[in-house]
TORGU-37900 format. One record per residue: residue in three letters; x, y negated, z of N, C-alpha, C, O in turn. Coordinates in steps of 0.02 Angstrom, whole numbers, plus 50000, padded with zeros to 5 digits. Layout:
N
ALA, X, Y, Z, X, Y, Z, X, Y, Z, X, Y, Z .
...
***
This chain:
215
UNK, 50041, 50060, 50000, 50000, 50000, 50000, 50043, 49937, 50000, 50038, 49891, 49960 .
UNK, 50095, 49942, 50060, 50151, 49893, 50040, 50166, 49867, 49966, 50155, 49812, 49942 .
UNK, 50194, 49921, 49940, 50216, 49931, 49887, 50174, 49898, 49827, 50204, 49861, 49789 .
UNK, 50111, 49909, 49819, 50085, 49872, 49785, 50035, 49815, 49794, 49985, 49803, 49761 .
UNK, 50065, 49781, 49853, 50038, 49718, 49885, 50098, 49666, 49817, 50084, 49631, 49769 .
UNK, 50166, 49689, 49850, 50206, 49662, 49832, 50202, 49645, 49775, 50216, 49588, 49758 .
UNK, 50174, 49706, 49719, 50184, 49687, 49643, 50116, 49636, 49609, 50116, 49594, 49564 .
UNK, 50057, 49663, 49654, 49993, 49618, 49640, 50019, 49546, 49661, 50040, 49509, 49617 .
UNK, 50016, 49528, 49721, 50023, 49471, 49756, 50096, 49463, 49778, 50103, 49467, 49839 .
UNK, 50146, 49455, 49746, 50202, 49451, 49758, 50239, 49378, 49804, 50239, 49324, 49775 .
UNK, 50266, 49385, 49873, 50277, 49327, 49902, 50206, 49305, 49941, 50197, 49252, 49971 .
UNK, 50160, 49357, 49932, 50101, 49335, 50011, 50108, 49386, 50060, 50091, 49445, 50053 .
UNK, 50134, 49361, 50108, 50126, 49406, 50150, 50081, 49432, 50220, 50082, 49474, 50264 .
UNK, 50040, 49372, 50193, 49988, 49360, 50239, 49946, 49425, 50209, 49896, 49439, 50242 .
UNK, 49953, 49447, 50177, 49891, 49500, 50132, 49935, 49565, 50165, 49906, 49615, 50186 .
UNK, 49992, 49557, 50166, 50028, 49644, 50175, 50005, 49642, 50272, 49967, 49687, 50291 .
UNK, 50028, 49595, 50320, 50004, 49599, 50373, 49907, 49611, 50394, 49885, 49634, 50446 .
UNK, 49872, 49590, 50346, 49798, 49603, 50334, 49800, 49674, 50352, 49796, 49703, 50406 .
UNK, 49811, 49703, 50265, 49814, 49773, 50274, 49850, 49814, 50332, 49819, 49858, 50363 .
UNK, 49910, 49799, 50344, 49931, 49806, 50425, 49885, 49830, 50468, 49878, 49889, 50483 .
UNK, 49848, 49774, 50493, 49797, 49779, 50545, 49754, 49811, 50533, 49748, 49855, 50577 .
UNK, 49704, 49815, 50482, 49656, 49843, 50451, 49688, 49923, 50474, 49672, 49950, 50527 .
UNK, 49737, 49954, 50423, 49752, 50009, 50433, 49759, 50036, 50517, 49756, 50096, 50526 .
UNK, 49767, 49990, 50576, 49790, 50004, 50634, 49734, 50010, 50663, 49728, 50046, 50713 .
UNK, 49677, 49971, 50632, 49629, 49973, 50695, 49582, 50050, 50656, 49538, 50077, 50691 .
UNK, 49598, 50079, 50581, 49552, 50135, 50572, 49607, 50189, 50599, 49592, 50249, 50597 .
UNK, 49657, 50172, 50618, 49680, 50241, 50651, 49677, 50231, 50728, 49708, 50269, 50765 .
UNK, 49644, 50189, 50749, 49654, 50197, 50823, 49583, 50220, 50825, 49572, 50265, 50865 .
UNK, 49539, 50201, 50794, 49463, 50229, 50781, 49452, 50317, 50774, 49414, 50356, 50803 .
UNK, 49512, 50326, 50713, 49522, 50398, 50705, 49553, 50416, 50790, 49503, 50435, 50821 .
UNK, 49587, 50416, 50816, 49644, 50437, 50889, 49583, 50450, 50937, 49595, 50497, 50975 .
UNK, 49522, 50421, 50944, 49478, 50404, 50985, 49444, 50464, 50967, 49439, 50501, 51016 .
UNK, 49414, 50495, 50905, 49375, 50522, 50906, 49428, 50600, 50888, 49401, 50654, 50877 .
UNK, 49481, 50594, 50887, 49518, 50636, 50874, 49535, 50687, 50947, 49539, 50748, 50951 .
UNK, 49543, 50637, 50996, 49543, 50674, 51071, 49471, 50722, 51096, 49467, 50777, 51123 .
UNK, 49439, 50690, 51082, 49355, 50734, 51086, 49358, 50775, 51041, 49322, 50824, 51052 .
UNK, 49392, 50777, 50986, 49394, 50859, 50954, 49439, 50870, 50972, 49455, 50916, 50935 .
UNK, 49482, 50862, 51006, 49550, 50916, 51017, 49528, 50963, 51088, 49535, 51023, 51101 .
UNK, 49505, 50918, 51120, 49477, 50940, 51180, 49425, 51009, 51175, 49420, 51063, 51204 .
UNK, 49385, 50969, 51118, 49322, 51041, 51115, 49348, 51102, 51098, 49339, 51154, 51129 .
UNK, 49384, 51093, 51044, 49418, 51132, 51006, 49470, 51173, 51052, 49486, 51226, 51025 .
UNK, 49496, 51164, 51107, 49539, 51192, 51157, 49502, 51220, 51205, 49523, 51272, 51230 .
UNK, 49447, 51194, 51224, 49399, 51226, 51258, 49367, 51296, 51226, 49354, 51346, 51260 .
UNK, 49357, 51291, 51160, 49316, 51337, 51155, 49366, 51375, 51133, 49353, 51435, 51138 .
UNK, 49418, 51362, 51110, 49458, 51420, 51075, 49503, 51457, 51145, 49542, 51501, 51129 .
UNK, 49498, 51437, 51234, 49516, 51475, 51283, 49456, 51515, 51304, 49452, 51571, 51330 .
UNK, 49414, 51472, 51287, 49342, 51529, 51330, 49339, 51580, 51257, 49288, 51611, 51270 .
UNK, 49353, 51595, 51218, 49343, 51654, 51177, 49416, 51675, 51155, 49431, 51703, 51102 .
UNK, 49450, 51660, 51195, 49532, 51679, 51207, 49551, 51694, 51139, 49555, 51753, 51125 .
UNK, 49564, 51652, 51095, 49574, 51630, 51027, 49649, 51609, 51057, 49693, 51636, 51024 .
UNK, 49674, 51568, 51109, 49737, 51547, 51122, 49744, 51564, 51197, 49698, 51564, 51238 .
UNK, 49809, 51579, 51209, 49834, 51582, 51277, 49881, 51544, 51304, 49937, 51539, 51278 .
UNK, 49862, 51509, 51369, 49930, 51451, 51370, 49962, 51438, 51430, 49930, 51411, 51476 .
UNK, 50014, 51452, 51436, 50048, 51457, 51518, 50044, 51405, 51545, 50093, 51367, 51539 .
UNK, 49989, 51384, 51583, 50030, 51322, 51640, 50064, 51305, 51652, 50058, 51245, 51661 .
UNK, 50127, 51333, 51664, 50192, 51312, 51674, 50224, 51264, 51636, 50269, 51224, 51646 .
UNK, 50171, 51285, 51570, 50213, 51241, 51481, 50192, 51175, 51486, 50223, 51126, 51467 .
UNK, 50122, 51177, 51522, 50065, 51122, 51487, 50097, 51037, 51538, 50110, 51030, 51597 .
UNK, 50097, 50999, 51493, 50125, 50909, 51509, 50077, 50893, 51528, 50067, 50897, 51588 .
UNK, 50015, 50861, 51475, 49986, 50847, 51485, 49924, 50839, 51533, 49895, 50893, 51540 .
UNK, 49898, 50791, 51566, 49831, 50802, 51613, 49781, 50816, 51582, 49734, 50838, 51616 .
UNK, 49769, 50808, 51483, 49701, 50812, 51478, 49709, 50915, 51463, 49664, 50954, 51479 .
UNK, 49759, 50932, 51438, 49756, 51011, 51428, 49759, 51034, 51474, 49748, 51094, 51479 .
UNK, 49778, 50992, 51531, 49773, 51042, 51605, 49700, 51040, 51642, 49680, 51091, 51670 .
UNK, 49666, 50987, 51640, 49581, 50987, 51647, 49560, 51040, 51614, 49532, 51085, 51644 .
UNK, 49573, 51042, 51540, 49533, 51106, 51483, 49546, 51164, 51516, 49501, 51207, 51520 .
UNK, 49599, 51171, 51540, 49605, 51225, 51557, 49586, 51248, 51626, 49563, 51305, 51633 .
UNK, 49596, 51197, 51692, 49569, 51207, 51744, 49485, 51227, 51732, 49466, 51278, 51760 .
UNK, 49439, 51192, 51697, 49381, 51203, 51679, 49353, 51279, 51636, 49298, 51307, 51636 .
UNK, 49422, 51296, 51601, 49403, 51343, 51563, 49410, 51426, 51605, 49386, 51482, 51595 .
UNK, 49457, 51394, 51657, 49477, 51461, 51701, 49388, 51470, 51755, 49353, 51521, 51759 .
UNK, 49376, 51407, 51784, 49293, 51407, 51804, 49259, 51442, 51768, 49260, 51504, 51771 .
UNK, 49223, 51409, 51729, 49178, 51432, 51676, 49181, 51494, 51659, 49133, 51526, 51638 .
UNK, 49268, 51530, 51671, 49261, 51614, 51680, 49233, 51658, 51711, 49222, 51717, 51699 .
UNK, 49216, 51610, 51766, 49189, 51669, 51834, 49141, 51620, 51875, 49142, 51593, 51930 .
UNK, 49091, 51622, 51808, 49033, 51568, 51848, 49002, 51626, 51918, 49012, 51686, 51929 .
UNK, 48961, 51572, 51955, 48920, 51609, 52002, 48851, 51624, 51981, 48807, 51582, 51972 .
UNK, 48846, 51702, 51973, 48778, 51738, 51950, 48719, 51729, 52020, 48735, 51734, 52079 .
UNK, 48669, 51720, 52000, 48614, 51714, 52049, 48627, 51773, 52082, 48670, 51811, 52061 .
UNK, 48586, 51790, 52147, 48601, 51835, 52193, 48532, 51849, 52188, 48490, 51803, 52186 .
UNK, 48512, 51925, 52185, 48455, 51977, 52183, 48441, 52002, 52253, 48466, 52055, 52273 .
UNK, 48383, 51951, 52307, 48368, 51956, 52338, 48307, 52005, 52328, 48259, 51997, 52291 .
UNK, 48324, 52069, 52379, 48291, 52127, 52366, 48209, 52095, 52397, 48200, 52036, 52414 .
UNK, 48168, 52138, 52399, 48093, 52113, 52435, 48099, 52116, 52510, 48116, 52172, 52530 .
UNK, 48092, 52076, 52552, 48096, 52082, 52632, 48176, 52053, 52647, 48186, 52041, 52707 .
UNK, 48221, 52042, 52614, 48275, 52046, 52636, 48297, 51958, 52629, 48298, 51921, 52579 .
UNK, 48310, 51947, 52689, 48320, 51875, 52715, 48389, 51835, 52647, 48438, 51864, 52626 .
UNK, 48368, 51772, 52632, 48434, 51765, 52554, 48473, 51736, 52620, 48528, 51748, 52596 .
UNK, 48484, 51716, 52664, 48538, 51705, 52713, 48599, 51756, 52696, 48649, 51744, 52663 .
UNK, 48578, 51827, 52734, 48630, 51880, 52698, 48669, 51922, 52659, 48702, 51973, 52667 .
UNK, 48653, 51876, 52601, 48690, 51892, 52535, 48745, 51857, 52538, 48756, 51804, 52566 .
UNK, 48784, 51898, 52500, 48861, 51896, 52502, 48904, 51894, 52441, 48912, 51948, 52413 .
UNK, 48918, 51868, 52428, 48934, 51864, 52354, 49000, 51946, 52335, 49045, 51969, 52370 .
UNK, 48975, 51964, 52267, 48997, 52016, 52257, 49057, 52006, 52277, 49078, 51949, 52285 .
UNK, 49105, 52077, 52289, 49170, 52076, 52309, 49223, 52088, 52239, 49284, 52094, 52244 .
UNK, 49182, 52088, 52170, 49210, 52097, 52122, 49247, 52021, 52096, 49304, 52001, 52082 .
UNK, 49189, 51997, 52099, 49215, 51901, 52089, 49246, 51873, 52136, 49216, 51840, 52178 .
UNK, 49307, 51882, 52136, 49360, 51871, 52185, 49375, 51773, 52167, 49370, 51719, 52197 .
UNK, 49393, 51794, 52110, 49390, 51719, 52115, 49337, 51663, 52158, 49357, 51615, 52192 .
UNK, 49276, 51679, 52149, 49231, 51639, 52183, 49243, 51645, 52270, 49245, 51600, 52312 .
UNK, 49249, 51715, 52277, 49261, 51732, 52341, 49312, 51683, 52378, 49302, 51659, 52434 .
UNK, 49365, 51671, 52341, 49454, 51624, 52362, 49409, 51548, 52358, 49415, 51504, 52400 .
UNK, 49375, 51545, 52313, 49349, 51478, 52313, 49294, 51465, 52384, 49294, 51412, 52415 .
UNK, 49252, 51520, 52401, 49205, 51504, 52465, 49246, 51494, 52516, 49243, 51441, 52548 .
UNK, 49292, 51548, 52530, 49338, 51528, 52598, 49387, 51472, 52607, 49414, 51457, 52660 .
UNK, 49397, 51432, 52526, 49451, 51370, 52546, 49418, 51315, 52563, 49447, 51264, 52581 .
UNK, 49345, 51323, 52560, 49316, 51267, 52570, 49241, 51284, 52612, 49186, 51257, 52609 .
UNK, 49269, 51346, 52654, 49229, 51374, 52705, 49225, 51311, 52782, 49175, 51308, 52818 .
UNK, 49288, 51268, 52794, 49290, 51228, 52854, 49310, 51238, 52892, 49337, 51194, 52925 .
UNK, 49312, 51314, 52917, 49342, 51373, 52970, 49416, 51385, 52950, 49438, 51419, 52904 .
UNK, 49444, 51352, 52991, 49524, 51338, 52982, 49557, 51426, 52977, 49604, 51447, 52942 .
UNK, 49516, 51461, 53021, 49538, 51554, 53025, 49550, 51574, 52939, 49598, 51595, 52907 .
UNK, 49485, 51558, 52922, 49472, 51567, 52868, 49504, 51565, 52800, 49516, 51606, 52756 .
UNK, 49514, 51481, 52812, 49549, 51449, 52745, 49613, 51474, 52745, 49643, 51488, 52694 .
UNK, 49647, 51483, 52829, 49701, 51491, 52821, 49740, 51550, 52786, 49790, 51551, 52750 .
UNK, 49695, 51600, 52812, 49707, 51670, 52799, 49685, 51678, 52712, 49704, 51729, 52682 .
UNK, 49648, 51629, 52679, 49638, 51624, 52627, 49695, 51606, 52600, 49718, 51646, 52560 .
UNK, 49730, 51548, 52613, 49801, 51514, 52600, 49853, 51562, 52583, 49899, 51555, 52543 .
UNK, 49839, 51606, 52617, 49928, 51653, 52644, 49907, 51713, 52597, 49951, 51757, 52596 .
UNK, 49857, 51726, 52559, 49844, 51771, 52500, 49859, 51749, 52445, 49877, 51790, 52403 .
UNK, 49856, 51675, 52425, 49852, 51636, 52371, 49944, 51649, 52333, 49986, 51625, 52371 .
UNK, 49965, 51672, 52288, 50016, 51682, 52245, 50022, 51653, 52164, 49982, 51621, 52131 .
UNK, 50071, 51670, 52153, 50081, 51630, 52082, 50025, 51622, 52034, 50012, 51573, 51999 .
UNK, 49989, 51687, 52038, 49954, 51681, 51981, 49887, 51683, 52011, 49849, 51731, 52005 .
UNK, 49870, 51622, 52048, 49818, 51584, 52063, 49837, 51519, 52060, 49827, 51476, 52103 .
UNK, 49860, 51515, 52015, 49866, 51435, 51995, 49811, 51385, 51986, 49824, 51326, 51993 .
UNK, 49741, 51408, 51968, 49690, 51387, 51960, 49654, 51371, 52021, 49606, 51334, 52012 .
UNK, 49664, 51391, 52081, 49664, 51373, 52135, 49694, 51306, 52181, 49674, 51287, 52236 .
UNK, 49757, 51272, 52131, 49817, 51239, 52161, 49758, 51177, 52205, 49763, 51154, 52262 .
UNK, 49706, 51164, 52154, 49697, 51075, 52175, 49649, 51077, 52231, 49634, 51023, 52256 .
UNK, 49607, 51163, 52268, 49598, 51133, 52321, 49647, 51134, 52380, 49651, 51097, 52429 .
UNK, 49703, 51217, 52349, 49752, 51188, 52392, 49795, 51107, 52428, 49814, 51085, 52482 .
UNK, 49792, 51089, 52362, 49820, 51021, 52375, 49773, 50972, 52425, 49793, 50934, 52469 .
UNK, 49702, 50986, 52405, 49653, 50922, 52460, 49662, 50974, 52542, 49641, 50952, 52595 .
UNK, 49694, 51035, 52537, 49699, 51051, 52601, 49763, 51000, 52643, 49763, 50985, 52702 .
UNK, 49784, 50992, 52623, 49858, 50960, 52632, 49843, 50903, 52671, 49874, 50885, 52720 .
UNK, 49797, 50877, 52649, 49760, 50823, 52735, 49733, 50849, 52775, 49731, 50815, 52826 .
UNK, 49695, 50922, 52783, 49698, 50921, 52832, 49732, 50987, 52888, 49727, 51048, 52881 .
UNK, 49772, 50943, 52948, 49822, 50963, 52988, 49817, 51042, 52996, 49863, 51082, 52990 .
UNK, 49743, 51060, 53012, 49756, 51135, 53046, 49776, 51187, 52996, 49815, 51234, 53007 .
UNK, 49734, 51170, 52919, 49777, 51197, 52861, 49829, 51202, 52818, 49839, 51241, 52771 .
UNK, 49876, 51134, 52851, 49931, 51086, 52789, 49978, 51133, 52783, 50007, 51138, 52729 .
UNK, 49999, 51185, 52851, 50066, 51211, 52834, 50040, 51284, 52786, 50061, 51286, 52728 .
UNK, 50017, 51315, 52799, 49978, 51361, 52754, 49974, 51327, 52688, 50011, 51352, 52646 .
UNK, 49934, 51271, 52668, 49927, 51266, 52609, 49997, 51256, 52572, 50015, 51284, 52519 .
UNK, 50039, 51203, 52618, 50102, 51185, 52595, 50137, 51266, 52566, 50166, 51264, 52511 .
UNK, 50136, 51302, 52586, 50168, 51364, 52593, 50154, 51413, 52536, 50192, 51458, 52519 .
UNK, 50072, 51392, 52497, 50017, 51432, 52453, 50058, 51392, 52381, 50071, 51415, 52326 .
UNK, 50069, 51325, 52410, 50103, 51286, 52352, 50148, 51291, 52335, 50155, 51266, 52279 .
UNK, 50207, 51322, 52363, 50278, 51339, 52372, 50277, 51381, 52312, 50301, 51367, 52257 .
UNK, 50232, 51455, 52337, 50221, 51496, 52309, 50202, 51516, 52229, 50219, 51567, 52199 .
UNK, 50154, 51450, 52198, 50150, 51445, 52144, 50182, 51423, 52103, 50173, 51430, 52042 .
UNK, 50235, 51385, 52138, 50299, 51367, 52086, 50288, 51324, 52029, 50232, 51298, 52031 .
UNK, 50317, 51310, 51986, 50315, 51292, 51923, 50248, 51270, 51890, 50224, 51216, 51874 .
UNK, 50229, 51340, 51887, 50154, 51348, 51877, 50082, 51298, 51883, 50027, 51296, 51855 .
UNK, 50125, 51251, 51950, 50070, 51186, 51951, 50099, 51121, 51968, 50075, 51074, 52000 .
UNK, 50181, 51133, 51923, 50219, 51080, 51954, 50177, 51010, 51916, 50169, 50960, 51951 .
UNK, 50151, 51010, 51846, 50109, 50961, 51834, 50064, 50928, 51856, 50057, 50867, 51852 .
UNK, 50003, 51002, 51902, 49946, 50955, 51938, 49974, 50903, 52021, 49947, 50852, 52041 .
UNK, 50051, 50953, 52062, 50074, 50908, 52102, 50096, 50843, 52072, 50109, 50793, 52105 .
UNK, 50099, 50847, 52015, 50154, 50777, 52006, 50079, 50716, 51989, 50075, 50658, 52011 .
UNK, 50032, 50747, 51949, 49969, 50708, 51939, 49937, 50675, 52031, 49921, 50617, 52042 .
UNK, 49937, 50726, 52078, 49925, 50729, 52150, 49973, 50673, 52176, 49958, 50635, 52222 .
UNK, 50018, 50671, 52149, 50076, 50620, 52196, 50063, 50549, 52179, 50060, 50504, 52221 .
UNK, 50055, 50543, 52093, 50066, 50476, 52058, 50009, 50465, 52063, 50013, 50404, 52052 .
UNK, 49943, 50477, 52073, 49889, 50442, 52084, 49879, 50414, 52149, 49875, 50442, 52204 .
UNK, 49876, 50358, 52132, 49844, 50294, 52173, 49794, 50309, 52224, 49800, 50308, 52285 .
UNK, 49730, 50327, 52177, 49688, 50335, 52209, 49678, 50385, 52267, 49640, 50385, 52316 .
UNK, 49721, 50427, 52245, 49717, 50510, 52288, 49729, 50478, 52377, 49755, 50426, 52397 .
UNK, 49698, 50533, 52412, 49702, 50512, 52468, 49767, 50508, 52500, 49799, 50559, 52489 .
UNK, 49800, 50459, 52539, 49871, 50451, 52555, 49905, 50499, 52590, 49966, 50507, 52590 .
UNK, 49856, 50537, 52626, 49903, 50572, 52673, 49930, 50646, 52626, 49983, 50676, 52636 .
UNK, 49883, 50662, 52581, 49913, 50714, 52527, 49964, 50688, 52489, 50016, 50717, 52474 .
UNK, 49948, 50635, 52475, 50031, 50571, 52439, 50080, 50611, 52476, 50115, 50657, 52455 .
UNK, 50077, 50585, 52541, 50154, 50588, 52554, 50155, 50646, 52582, 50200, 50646, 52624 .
UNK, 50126, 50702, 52580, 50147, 50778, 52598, 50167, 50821, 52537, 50199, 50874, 52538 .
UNK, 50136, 50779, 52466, 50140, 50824, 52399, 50246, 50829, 52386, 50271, 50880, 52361 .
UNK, 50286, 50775, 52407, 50356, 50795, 52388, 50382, 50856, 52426, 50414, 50900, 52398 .
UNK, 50369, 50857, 52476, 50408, 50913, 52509, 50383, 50973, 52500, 50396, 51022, 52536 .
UNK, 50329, 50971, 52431, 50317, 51000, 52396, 50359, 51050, 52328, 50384, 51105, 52314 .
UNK, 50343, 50984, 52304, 50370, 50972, 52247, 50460, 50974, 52256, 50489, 50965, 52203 .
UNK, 50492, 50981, 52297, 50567, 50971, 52310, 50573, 51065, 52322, 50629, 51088, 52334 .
UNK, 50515, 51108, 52319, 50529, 51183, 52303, 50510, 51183, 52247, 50542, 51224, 52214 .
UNK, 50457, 51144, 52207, 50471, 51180, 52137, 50517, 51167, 52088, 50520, 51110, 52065 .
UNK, 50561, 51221, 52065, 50615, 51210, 52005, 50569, 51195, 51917, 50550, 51231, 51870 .
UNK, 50566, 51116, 51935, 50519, 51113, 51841, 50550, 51030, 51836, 50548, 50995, 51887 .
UNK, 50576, 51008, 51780, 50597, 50939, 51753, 50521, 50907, 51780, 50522, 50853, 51810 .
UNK, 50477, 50931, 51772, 50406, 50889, 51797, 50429, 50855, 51874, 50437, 50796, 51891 .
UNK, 50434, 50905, 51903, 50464, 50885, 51978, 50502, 50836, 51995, 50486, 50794, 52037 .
UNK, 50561, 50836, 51962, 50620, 50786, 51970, 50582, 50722, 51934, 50589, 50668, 51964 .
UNK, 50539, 50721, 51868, 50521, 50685, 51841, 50457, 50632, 51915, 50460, 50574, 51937 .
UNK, 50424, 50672, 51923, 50373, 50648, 51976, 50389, 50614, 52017, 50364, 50559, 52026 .
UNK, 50455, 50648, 52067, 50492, 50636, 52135, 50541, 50557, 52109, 50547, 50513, 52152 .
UNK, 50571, 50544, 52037, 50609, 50479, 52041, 50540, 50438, 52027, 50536, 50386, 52059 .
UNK, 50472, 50459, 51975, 50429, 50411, 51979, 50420, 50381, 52031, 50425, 50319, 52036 .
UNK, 50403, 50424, 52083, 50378, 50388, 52154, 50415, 50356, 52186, 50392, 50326, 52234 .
UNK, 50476, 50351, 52171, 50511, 50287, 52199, 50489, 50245, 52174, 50491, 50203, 52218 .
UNK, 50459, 50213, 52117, 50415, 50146, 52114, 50361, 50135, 52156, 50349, 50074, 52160 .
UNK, 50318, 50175, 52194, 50272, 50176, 52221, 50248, 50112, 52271, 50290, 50095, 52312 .
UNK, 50191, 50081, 52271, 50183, 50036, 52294, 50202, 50073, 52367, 50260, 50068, 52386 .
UNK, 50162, 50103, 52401, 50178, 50122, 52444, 50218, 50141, 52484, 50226, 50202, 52477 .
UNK, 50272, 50103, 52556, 50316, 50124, 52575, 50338, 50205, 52594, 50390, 50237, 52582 .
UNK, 50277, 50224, 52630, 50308, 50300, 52659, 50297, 50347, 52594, 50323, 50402, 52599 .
UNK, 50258, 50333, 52529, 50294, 50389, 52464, 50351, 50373, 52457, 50397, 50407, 52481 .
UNK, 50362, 50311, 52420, 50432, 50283, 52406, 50483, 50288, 52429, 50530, 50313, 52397 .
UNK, 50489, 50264, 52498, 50545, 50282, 52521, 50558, 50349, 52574, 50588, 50400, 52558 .
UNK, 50540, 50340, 52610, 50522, 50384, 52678, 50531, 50455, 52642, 50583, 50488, 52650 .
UNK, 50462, 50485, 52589, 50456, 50554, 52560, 50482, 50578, 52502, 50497, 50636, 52490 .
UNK, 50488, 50506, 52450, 50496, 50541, 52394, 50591, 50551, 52381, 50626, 50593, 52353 .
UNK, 50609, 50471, 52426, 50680, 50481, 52409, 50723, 50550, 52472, 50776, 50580, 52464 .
UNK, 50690, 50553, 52510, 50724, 50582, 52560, 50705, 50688, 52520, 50730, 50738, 52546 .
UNK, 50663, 50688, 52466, 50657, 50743, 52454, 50719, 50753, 52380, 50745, 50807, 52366 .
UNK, 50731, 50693, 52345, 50797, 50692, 52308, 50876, 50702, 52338, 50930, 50721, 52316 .
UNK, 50851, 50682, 52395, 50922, 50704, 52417, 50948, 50740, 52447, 51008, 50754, 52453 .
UNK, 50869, 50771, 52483, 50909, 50857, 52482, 50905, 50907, 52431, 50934, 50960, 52438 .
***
């Protein structure tokens, strides 16, 4: 298009910067609607396991949502077949859907519970990491969870580093997520841990994040 700005209108260049813009604002138009299909398109091609994709690999926050969502959506919760006479209080969710099961007890309240939930949790419950992480405020579960996190390694060094650099997240998981993140071996980690030295906040910044670089 350059190219034949120049030979039509030769010496305007007010016409080649036109087209410029023009062209910038239909590809930012295209980028916009291009993320909503990449998204769908990743969604549906994990729920009919068309692709398989290690956590460990994934950068990004929006393929790590697709995928946190797509690991759900695996093991929805089926209604419960309350027999005739039999109180729905005492139903129990099958012992086959384990997943759901790890999910009732982390967010059962009963510290026995969660905890002993915690200390089962291994690498490949990674899909589990982010309520581990909201355990991390609170005290009677933090060292357990801290410990469930250790454990997964790599595997969720992205969603800790998303957990650390957000603002919004509640503070006291802020500054418990490095001494985290200072066991997992992933460039994400190191990447996360020097971010947070910008941190508005004194005790990420200095206090947690630098004191986890230097050991």
């Amino acid at each position: 298009m350059v190219s034949l700005l120049l030979v039509v209108a030769p010496g305007r260049y007010g016409a080649i910067l036109t087209a410029a813009c023009v062209c910038s604002v239909i590809a930012l138009l295209l980028s916009l609607r291009l993320r909503g299909g990449y998204v769908r398109t990743l969604e549906k091609s994990l729920l009919n396991r068309a692709v398989e994709i290690d956590p460990s690999l994934v950068e990004d926050s929006v393929t790590r949502s697709v995928l946190m969502r797509s690991v759900v959506t695996e093991h929805p919760i089926s209604a419960p077949e309350i027999q005739p006479g039999e109180p729905q209080s005492e139903y129990h969710a099958p012992a086959a859907d384990a997943f759901m099961g790890q999910v009732l007890e982390l967010r059962s309240g009963d510290p026995n519970r969660v905890v002993r939930a915690l200390e089962r949790l291994r690498r490949e419950d990674w899909a589990l990491a982010s309520l581990a992480i909201e355990l991390l405020a609170w005290d009677p579960a933090m060292p357990a969870a801290r410990d469930a996190l250790k454990r997964m390694g790599s595997a969720i060094a992205g969603t800790l580093a998303d957990a650390l650099l957000d603002t919004d997240r509640d503070f006291t998981i802020r500054r418990r997520v490095p001494r985290v993140l200072a066991f997992v071996p992933s460039a994400r980690s190191v990447e996360a841990l020097f971010a947070a030295l910008q941190d508005q906040r004194f005790e990420v910044r200095s206090i947690r994040a630098a004191r986890c670089i230097c050991s």
